[in-house]
N, C-alpha and C positions, 0 to 999 in steps of 0.2 A: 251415630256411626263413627264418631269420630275417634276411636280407640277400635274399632273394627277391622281387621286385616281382611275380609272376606264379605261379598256381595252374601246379603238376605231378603229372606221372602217373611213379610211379617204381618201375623193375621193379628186384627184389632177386630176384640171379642167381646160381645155384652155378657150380662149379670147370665143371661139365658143358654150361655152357650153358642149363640149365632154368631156366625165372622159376619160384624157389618161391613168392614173395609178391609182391601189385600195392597197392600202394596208390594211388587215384587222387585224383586235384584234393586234392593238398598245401594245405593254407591257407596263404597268400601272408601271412611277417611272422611267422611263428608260432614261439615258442621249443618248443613242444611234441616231445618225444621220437618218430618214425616212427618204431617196432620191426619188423625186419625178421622174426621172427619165429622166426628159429634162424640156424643160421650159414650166409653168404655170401658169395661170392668180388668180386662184380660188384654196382654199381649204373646204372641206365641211367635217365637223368631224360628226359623226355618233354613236350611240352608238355600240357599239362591237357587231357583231354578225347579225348587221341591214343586210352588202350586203346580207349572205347568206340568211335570213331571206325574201328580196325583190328578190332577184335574179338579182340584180344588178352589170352591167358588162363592162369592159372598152368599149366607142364605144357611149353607153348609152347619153343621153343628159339630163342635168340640165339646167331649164330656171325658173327667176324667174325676177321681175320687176327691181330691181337696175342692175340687171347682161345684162337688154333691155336698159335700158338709159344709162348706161357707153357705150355701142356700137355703138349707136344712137349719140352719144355727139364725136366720134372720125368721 
């Protein structure tokens, strides 16, 4: 975050598509380490405020076309 002018919401995503971890409104400026909290294929930054906003929760699945042929291609 430390090049970030604005608080984010950022979902740390497996190989599978699943958000295992949310961390939300990133402090904007901040050198501090986000630990995604095990291992992770995908990260999807968001703007601050998006999870609560969608009601988006770990568990939840992300699928989008490149995240199908990287899967497809292993």
């Amino acid at each position: 975050m430390k090049n970030t002018y604005l608080p984010l919401d950022m979902l740390f995503i497996g190989k599978d598509g699943k958000i295992r971890t949310i961390k939300e409104n990133a402090e904007p400026l901040s050198e501090a380490i986000i630990d995604s909290k095990g291992p992770i294929d995908y990260v999807l930054e968001l703007n601050g405020g998006t999870v609560k906003r969608l009601g988006i929760r770990t568990g939840n699945r992300v699928e989008n076309e490149l995240m199908q042929s990287l899967r497809k291609a292993q």
